[in-house]
N, C-alpha and C positions, 0 to 999 in steps of 0.2 A: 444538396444544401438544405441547411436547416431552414425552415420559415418562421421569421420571428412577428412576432402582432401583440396586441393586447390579450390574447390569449393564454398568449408563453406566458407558463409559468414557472416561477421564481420562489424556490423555500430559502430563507432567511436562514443562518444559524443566529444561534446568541454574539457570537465575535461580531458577526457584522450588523447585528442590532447592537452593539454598543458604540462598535465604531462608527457606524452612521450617528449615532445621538451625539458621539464625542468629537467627530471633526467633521465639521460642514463640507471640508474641501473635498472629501476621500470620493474611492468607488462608491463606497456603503451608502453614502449620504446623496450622491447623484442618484442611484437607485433608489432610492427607497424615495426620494422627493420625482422619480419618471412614476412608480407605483403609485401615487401618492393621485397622478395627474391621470393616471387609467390605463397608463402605458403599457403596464404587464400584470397581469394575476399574482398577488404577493402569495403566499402562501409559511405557515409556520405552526407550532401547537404552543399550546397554554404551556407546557413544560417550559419551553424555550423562551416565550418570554418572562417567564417566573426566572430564569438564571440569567438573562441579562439585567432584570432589573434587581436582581442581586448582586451582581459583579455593579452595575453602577452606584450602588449605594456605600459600595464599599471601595475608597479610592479614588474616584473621581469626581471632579466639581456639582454643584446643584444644577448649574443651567447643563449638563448634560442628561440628569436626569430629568431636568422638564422636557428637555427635547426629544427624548425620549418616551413622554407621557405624551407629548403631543403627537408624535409619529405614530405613535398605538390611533389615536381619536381619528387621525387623518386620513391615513391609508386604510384601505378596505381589503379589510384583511380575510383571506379563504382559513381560517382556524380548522385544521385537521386533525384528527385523535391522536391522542399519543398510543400508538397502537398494545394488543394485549402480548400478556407474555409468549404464549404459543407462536404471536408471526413476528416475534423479536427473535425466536432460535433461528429463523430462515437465515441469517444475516451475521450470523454472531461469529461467522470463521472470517468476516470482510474486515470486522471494524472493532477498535479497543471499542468493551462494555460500556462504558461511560457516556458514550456517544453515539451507542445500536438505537437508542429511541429516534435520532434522528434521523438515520439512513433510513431504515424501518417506516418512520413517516411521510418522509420525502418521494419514498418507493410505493409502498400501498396508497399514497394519496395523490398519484401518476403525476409528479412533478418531472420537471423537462430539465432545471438546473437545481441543483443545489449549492447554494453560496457560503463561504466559509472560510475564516482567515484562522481554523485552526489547523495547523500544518503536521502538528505533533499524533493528531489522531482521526481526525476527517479527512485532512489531503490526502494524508499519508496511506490514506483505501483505497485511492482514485484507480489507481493499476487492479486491484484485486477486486472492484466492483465492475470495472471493465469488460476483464476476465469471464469472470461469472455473468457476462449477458446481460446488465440491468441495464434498463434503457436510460438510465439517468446519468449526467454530468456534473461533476464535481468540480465546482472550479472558484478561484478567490474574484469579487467582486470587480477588482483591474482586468482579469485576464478575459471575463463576461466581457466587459465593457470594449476592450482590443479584439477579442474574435465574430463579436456577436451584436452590439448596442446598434452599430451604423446598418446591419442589415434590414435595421427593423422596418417597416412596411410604411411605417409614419414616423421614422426618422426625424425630420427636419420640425416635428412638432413636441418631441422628447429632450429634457433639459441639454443642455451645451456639454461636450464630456469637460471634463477639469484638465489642466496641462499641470 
C-alpha cells in the first residue's frame, strides 16, 4: 500500500489548475486548498501554469482568474524545469507531443501522481506509461481523492472531501 503524507507529491496539469481556480466545489479545488495547508507537495512548471492562465483569460469569469492568482501566492509550490529537449524523446512513444513536457516533468522531477482532467491526451497514456515501468500515476483529481486522500497519515487534519 501506498504511504500518503505531506510528502506525497502531487504535479498539477493546467486542466486542473483551471478547474480548481473555476469551481470551489471540485476535486481540483479541495486539493490544491489540502496543498495549500501543507498537506502534500504541490508540484508543476512555469510552462504549465503559463497555459492555465491563458485558458482563463480566455472564457472564463475574472473571479476565476483571481482565484487563480491567488492559488499561485498560497500554495507552496515545488516549480520544476520544464525539462530539455533530449529527456523529452525518452517519453515521446507514451504521450501526444503536446503534452510530453508534462509527463517529462512529472517523471524527471520524481512526482508520485500526476493529476489531469485531460482525457483526450494525458489519461489517455495512463496504460502506456504503466507499461513502460514509470513509477508515476496518472490519475483525474476525483479518482486521487476515492483511492488515495482518506489514506493520508493526517487525514482527519486535510480539508472535508466534497459530496
Amino acid at each position: 500500500m501506498t504511504k500518503i503524507s505531506r510528502q506525497t507529491t502531487l504535479f498539477f496539469d493546467a486542466s486542473v489548475l483551471v478547474a480548481g481556480a473555476h469551481s470551489r466545489g471540485g476535486g481540483s479545488a479541495l486539493l490544491l486548498e489540502a496543498c495549500k495547508l501543507g498537506g502534500f507537495t504541490a508540484q508543476t512548471t512555469f510552462l504549465v501554469i503559463m497555459e492555465a492562465f491563458h485558458a482563463l483569460t480566455r472564457g472564463f469569469p475574472q473571479r476565476s482568474l483571481d482565484r487563480f492568482k491567488t492559488c499561485l501566492g498560497e500554495v507552496l509550490w515545488e516549480l520544476l524545469p520544464v525539462p530539455q529537449e533530449k529527456n523529452l524523446q525518452k517519453y515521446a512513444t507514451l504521450i501526444d507531443p503536446k503534452d510530453l513536457h508534462v509527463l517529462a516533468a512529472a517523471v524527471e522531477g520524481g512526482c508520485e501522481f500526476l493529476l489531469t482532467l485531460d482525457r483526450r491526451h494525458i489519461l489517455a497514456a495512463t496504460e502506456a506509461v504503466a507499461t513502460a515501468g514509470l513509477s508515476i500515476r496518472i490519475l483525474r483529481p476525483g479518482d486521487f481523492i476515492q483511492q488515495y486522500y482518506s489514506l493520508h497519515e493526517e487525514f482527519s487534519s486535510l480539508p472535508s472531501q466534497r459530496r
